[in-house]
N, C-alpha and C positions, 0 to 999 in steps of 0.2 A: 457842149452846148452850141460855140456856135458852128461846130460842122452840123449838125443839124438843124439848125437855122438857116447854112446856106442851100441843104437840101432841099430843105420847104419852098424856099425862094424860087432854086430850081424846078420842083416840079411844078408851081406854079408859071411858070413859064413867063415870069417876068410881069405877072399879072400886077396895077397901082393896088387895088383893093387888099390885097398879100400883102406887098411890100409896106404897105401901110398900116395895117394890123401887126407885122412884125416886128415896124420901128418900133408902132405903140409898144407892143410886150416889152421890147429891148428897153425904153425908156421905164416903164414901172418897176421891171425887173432891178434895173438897178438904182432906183429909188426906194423900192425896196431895201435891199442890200445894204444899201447907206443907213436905212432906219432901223436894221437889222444889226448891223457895227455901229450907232450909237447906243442902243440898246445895251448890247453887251458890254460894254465900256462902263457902262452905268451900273452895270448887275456888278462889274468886277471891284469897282470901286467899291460900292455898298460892300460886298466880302471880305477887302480889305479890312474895312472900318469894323464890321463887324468880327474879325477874328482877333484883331486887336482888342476891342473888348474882351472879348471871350479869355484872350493873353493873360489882360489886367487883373479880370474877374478871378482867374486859374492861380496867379500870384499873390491878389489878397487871400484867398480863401487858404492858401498854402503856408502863409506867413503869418496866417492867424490862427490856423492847426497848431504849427510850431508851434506859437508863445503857448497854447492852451498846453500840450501836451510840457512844456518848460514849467506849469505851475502845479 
Protein backbone atom coordinates (compact mmCIF):
# COMPACT_ATOMS: atom_id res chain seq x y z
CA UNK A 1 0.00 0.00 0.00
CA UNK A 2 2.33 2.51 0.66
CA UNK A 3 4.62 1.73 -2.42
CA UNK A 4 1.76 2.70 -4.11
CA UNK A 5 1.05 5.51 -2.51
CA UNK A 6 4.50 6.77 -3.12
CA UNK A 7 3.93 6.10 -6.73
CA UNK A 8 0.94 8.25 -6.99
CA UNK A 9 2.77 10.96 -5.22
CA UNK A 10 5.37 10.50 -7.71
CA UNK A 11 3.57 10.80 -10.76
CA UNK A 12 1.86 13.46 -9.54
CA UNK A 13 4.95 15.35 -9.58
CA UNK A 14 4.80 16.68 -6.22
CA UNK A 15 1.50 18.20 -7.07
CA UNK A 16 -0.10 20.18 -2.93
CA UNK A 17 -3.72 19.08 -4.40
CA UNK A 18 -2.18 15.10 -4.41
CA UNK A 19 -0.27 15.18 -1.58
CA UNK A 20 -3.12 16.44 0.12
CA UNK A 21 -5.91 14.03 -0.94
CA UNK A 22 -3.31 11.45 -0.13
CA UNK A 23 -2.57 12.57 3.56
CA UNK A 24 -6.44 12.76 3.80
CA UNK A 25 -6.95 8.99 2.51
CA UNK A 26 -3.67 8.00 4.73
CA UNK A 27 -5.63 9.65 7.73
CA UNK A 28 -9.16 7.99 7.29
CA UNK A 29 -7.71 4.84 6.17
CA UNK A 30 -6.36 4.39 9.42
CA UNK A 31 -9.09 5.64 11.19
CA UNK A 32 -10.71 3.30 9.81
CA UNK A 33 -8.55 0.47 10.86
CA UNK A 34 -8.61 1.64 14.36
CA UNK A 35 -12.62 1.18 14.20
CA UNK A 36 -12.24 -1.79 12.32
CA UNK A 37 -9.76 -3.35 15.46
CA UNK A 38 -12.32 -2.19 17.86
CA UNK A 39 -14.91 -3.77 16.26
CA UNK A 40 -13.42 -7.01 16.15
CA UNK A 41 -12.34 -6.99 19.65
CA UNK A 42 -15.87 -6.49 20.57
CA UNK A 43 -17.25 -9.28 18.17
CA UNK A 44 -14.52 -11.58 19.92
CA UNK A 45 -15.48 -10.82 23.33
CA UNK A 46 -19.35 -11.27 22.61
CA UNK A 47 -18.04 -15.09 21.11
CA UNK A 48 -16.28 -15.58 24.18
CA UNK A 49 -19.38 -14.90 26.34
CA UNK A 50 -21.43 -16.57 24.08
CA UNK A 51 -19.64 -19.96 23.78
CA UNK A 52 -19.42 -20.13 27.29
CA UNK A 53 -23.06 -20.12 27.59
CA UNK A 54 -23.41 -22.36 25.02
CA UNK A 55 -20.55 -24.59 27.42
CA UNK A 56 -23.07 -24.23 30.46
CA UNK A 57 -26.06 -24.80 28.37
CA UNK A 58 -24.14 -28.34 26.79
CA UNK A 59 -23.39 -29.33 30.79
CA UNK A 60 -26.88 -28.78 32.04
CA UNK A 61 -28.57 -30.45 29.46
CA UNK A 62 -25.95 -33.30 29.80
CA UNK A 63 -26.27 -33.71 33.45
CA UNK A 64 -29.87 -33.69 33.34
CA UNK A 65 -29.95 -36.57 30.58
CA UNK A 66 -27.83 -38.50 33.15
CA UNK A 67 -30.04 -38.22 36.19
CA UNK A 68 -33.12 -38.72 33.72
CA UNK A 69 -31.59 -41.68 32.10
CA UNK A 70 -30.38 -42.90 36.27
CA UNK A 71 -34.31 -42.92 37.02
Amino acid sequence: MCGALDALVTAAGGSPEVAAALASFAVERAATAERVGTHLQAVSAVGVVALAAVDEADARMASRTSQAARR
